[in-house]
N, C-alpha and C positions, 0 to 999 in steps of 0.2 A: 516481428517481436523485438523489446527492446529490452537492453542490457537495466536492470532494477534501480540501480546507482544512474543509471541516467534519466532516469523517471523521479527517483529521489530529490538530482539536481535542478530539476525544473521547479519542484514543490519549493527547494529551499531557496531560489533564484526570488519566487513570488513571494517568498515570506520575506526577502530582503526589500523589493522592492515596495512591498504594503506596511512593511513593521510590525506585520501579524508571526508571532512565534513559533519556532517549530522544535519541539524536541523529540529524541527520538521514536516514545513511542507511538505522537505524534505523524510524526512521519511514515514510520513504519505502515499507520490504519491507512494514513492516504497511497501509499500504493497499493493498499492491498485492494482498498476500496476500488480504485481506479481499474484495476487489471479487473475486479470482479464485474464492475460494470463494462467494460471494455468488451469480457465473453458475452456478457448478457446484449449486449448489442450487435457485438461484430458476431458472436460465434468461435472468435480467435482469441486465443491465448494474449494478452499484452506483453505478458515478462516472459524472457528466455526464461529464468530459474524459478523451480517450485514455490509455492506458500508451505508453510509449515505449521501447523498444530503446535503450540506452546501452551504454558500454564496460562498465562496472561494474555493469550487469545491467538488470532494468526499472525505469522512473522514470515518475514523474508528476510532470511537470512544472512546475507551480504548486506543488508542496509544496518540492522540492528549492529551485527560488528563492526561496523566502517563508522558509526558514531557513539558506540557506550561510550565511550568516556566524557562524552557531555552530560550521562544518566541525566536527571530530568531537569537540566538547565537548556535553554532556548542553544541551539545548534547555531556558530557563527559564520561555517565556511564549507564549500563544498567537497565533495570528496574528488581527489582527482586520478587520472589514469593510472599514479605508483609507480612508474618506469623512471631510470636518467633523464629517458628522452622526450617524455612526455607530459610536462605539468599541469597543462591546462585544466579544468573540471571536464567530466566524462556528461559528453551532451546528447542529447537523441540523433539517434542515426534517422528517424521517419519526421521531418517537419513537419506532414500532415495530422499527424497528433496533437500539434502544441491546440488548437480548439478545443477539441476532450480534453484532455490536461485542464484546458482554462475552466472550462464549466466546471470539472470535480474542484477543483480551488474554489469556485465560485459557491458552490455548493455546501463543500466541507471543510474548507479552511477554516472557517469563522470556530471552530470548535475546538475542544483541548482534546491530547491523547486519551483522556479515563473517558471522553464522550464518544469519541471516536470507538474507545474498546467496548463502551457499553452498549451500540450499537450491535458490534460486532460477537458480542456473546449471548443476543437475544436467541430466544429457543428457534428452531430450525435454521438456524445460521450454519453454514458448511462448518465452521469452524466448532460450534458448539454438537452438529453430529460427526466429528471426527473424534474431538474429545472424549467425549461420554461413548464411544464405541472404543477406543483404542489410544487415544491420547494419554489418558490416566495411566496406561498400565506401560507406557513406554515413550521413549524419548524422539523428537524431531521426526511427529509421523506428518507425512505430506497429505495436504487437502487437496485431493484430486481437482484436477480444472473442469471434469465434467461436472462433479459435485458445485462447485462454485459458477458456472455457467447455469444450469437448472437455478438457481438461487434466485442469481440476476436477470433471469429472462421473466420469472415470475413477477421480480420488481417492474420490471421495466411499463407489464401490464397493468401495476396494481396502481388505485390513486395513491398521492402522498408520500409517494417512491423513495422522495429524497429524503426523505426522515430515516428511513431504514439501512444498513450497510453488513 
């Protein structure tokens, strides 16, 4: 599994070197995207930290804070470790990802965050049955990873897959 902020980095690495923009909420759909197709393929979780249920769709919470204050201006710089001793951007621990990584960019990049979330709020979306069950009536409810693995394994059978998130 990998720490969110380093999956993030990789997104914003590729928006740097295409000139294709990322803002956060942006960003935020492609990891979620990613992790979800990630279960739907591996079975495995991608991110150590939960998804979350939010008004404005699913979030991972560590990304969305480590970049509001760009609110929806294009993202210029990575987020990095935070320590004295540590400046560098916070990078994948698993090289064997960066492939996956590339196809979801390949895939999704091309899109803006409201396309990305409209995706992501189509009816039977984990995110939209967590909502409408419990989302409404309460704050920062987590979108279980089994819920989001059923999702994506269904994708992964159906044609036209990639349209869907």
């Amino acid at each position: 599994m990998e720490n969110a902020l380093a999956v993030a980095n990789f997104f914003l690495k590729k928006s740097f070197d295409t000139g294709e923009p990322v803002t956060n909420m942006k960003l935020v759909k492609l990891v979620y995207i990613a992790h979800g197709w990630y279960l739907g393929l591996s079975g495995q979780p991608l991110l150590t930290e939960p998804v979350e249920a939010w008004k404005y769709g699913p979030v991972v919470p560590s990304i969305y804070y480590s970049f509001k204050d760009y609110g929806g201006e294009a993202i210029r710089q990575m987020v990095t470790a935070g320590n004295a001793t540590e400046s560098s951007p916070v990078s994948l621990s698993d090289p064997d990802l960066v492939p996956f990584l590339e196809k979801i960019w390949e895939v999704y990049g091309q899109f803006s965050g409201v396309d990305l979330s409209a995706m992501t709020h189509q009816d039977q979306t984990p995110w939209k049955q967590v909502w409408d069950t419990q989302g409404k009536h309460s704050n920062n409810v987590i979108i279980p990873n089994d819920l989001i693995k059923e999702y994506y394994q269904k994708l992964v059978n159906a044609p036209h897959a990639a349209q869907s998130a």
